[in-house]
C-alpha positions as CSV (number, residue, x, y, z in Angstrom):
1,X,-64.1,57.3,33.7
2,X,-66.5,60.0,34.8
3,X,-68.8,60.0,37.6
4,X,-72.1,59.6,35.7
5,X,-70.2,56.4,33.3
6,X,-69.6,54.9,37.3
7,X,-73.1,55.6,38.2
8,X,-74.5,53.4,34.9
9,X,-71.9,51.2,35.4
10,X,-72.9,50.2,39.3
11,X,-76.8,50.7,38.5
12,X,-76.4,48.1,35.5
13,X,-74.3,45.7,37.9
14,X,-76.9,45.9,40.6
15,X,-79.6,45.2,38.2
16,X,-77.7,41.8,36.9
17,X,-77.2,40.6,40.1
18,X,-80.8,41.2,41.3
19,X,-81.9,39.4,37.8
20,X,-80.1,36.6,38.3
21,X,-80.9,36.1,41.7
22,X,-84.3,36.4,40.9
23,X,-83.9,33.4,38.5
24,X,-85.4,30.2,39.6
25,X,-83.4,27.4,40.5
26,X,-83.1,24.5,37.7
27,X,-84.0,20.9,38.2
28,X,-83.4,17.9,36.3
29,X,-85.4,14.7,37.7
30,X,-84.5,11.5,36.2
31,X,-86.6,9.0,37.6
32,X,-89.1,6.4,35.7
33,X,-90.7,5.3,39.2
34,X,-94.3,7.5,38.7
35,X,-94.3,6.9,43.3
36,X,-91.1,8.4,43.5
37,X,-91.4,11.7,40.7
38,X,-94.5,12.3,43.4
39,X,-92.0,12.2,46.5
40,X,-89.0,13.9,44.8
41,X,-91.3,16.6,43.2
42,X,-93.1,17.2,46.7
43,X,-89.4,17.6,48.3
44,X,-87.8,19.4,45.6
45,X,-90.7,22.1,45.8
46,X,-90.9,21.9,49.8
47,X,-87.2,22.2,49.7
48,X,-87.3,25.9,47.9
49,X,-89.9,28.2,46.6
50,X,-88.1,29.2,43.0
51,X,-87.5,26.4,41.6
52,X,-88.5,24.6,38.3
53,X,-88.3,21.1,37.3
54,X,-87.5,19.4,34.4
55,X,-88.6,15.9,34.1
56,X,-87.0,12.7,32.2
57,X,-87.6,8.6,32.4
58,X,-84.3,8.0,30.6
59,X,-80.9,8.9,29.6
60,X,-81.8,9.6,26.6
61,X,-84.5,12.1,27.3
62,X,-82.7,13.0,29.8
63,X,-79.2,13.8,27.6
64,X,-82.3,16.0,25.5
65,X,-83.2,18.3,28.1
66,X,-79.5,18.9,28.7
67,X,-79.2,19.9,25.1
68,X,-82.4,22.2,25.0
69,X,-81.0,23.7,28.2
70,X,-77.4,24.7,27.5
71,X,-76.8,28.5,27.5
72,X,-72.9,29.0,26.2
73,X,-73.3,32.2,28.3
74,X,-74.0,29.8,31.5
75,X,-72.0,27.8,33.4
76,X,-74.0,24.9,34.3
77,X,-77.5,24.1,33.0
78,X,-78.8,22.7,36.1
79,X,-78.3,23.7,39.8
80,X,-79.2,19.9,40.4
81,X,-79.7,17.1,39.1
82,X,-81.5,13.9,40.2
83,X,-81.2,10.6,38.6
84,X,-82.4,7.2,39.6
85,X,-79.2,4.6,38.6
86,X,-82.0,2.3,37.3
87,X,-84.0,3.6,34.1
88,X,-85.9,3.3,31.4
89,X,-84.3,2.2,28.5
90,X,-80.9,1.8,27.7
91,X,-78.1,3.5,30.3
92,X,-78.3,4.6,33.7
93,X,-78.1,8.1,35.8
94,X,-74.0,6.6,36.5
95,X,-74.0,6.9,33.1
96,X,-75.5,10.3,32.9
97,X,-73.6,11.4,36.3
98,X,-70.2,10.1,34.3
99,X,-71.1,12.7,31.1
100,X,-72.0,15.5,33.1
101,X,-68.9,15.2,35.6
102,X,-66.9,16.1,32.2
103,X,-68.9,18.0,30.7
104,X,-70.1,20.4,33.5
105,X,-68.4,19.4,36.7
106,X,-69.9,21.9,38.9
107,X,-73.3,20.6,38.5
108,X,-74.3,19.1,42.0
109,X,-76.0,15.8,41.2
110,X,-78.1,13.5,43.9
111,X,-77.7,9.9,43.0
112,X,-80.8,7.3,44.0
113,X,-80.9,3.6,44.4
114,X,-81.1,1.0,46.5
115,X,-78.0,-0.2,46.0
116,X,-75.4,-0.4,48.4
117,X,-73.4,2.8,48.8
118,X,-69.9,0.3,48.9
119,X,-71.2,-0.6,45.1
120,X,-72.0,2.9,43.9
121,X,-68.4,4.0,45.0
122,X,-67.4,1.1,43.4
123,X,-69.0,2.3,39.8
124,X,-67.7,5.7,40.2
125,X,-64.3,4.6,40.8
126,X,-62.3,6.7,39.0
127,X,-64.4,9.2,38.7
128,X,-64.0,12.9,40.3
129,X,-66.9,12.8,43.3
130,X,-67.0,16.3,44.6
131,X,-70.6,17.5,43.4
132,X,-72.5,13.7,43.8
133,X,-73.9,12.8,46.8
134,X,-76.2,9.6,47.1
135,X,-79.1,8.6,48.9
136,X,-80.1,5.3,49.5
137,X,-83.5,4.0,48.7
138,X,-85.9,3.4,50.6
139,X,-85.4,6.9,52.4
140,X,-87.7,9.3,54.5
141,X,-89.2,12.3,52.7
142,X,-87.4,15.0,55.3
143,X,-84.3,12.9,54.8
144,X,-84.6,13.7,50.9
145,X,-85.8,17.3,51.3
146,X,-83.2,18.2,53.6
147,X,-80.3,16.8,51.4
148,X,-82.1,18.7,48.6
149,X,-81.7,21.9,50.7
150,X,-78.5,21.5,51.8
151,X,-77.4,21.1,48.0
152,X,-79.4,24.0,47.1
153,X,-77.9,26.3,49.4
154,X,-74.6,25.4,48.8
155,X,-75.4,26.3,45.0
156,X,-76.3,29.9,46.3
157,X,-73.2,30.4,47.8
């Protein structure tokens, strides 16, 4: 390799990671509480400055966006998601969390409910738990932005 095929070759690599850094961060809010797409939007965007969101009431529109947004040349679709257990419709964000464990286990995803955490363990026996956390409703809005963060900056990493 000669030195001007390096030089393209490092200038090209630079440029990809700039790009991609540049990128914003992905979002997927499934929530069918209109009070509590307000709090999560407001913490998501106080949380980080690049980020877009992508909203859904149910699993089903909520299995759509994950279709319109899967890029074969990415590895996850989403650098969150956020899903409410209890939605519109038929299925729940368990449901949704249990699908997208399989099918793209590195997405982090932030479980809501007021459930007890002992029963949310209990419904995700089985399942591998590495990228969910939960947060139990009712919650503070710096509790949720600063679990948001410290998802998002683990992403980054």
């Amino acid at each position: 390799m000669d030195a001007a095929s390096l030089s393209s070759n490092t200038t090209n690599s630079m440029i990809f990671q700039t790009d991609k850094h540049l990128q914003p961060r992905k979002v997927l809010v499934v929530e069918d509480d209109k009070n509590m797409t307000v709090l999560l939007g407001k913490a998501l965007l106080g949380a980080s400055n690049d980020i877009e969101i992508q909203w859904a009431t149910s699993l089903e529109q909520a299995f759509t966006h994950l279709i319109q947004n899967t890029d074969i040349s990415q590895k996850t679709p989403y650098d969150l998601i956020i899903a409410d257990i209890f939605l519109e419709g038929k299925g729940t964000g368990l449901d949704l969390f249990k699908v997208i464990s399989h099918t793209h286990p590195n997405v982090p995803f932030l479980v809501i409910s007021s459930l007890p955490s002992e029963q949310v363990n209990e419904a995700l026996q089985g399942q591998k738990k590495d990228n969910v956390t939960y947060l139990k409703k009712p919650f503070l809005f710096s509790e949720c932005k600063k679990k948001i963060q410290e998802i998002l900056s683990d992403v980054r990493k």
